[in-house]
VMD Tcl script that draws the C-alpha trace (Angstrom):
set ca {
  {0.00 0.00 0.00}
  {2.08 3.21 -1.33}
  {0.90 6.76 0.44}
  {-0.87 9.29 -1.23}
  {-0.55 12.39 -1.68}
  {-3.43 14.61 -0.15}
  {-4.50 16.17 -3.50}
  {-4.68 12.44 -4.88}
  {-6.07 11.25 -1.47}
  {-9.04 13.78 -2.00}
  {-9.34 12.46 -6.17}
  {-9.37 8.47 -4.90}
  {-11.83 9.37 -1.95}
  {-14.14 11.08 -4.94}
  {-13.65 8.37 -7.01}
  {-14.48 5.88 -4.33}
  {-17.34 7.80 -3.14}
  {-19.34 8.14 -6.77}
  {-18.42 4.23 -6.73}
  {-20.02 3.20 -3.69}
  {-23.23 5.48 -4.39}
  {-23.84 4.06 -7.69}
  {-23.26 0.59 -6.32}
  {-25.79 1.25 -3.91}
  {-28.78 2.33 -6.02}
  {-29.75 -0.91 -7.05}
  {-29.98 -2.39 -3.57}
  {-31.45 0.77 -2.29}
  {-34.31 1.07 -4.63}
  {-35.01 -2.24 -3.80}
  {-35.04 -2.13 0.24}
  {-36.38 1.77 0.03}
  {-32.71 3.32 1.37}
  {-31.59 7.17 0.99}
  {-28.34 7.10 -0.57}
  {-26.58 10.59 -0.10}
  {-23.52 12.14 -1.51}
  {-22.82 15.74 -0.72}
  {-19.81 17.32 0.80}
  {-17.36 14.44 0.50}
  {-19.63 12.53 2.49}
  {-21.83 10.06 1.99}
  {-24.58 9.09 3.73}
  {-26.93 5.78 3.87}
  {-30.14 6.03 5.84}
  {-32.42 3.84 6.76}
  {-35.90 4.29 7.85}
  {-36.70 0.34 8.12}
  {-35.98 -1.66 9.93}
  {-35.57 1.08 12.05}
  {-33.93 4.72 11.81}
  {-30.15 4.24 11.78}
  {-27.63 6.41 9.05}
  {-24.28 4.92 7.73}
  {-21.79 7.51 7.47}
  {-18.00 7.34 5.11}
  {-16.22 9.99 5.48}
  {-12.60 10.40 3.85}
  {-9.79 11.35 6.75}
  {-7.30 12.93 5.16}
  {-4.73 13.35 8.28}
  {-4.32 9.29 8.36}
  {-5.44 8.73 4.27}
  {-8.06 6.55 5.34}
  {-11.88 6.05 4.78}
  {-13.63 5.91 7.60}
  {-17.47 3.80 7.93}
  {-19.52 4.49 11.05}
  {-22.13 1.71 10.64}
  {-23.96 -0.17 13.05}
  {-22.11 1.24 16.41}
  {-19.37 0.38 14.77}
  {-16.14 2.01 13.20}
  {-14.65 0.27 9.76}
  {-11.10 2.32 9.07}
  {-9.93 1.48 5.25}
  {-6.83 1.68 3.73}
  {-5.64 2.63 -0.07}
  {-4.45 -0.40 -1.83}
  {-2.96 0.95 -4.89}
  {-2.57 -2.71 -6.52}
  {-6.59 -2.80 -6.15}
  {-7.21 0.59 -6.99}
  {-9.60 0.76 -3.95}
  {-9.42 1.71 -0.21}
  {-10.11 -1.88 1.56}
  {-10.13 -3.33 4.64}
  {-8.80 -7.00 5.15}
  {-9.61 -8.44 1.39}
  {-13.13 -6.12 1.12}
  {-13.17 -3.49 -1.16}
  {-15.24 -0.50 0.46}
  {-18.41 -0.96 -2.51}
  {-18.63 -4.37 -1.28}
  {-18.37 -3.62 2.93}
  {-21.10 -1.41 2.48}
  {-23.37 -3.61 0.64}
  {-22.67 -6.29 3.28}
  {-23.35 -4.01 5.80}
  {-26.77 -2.93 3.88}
  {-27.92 -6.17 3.84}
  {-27.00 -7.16 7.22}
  {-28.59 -3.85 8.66}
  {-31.66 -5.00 6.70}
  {-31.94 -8.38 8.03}
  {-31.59 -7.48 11.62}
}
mol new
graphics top color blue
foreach p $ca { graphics top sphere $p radius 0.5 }
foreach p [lrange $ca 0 end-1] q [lrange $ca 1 end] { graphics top cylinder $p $q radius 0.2 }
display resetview
């Protein structure tokens, strides 16, 4: 995993961002989910099963992604040989649709 720079920190976090929203449209026009991407944020709230919002947020001190989901923290790193911040072997598009769908179920 090679460091970024911040201006190419804040282009990958876009990148990521517009990734994760349009990978989430599908799932959330199914289960009725907001999916919300404004000021280098984004946002997934739920208003079933019950209220609860997921939040990303890019934290450019550490070059991370951060996921506040579930009373729970998910901090992701920049693989560069992926092309995707990731935690473990998940890819940040496919946490959050885990997450989703385990939400969902609960």
């Amino acid at each position: 995993m090679s460091a970024l720079s911040e201006q190419e920190f804040r282009v990958r976090c876009d990148e990521a961002l517009d990734g994760v929203q349009e990978a989430l449209l599908p799932l959330a026009d199914a289960e009725e989910f907001e999916v919300e991407f404004q000021n280098g944020v984004l946002n997934v709230i739920f208003e079933e099963p019950r209220d609860a919002k997921f939040v990303v947020s890019p934290q450019a001190p550490v070059r991370q992604m951060w996921v506040s989901a579930m009373s729970r923290s998910f901090k992701l790193q920049w693989d560069a040989d992926r092309s995707a911040f990731v935690l473990g072997d998940e890819a940040l598009a496919d946490l959050l649709k885990r997450l989703c769908r385990e939400f969902l179920a609960s």
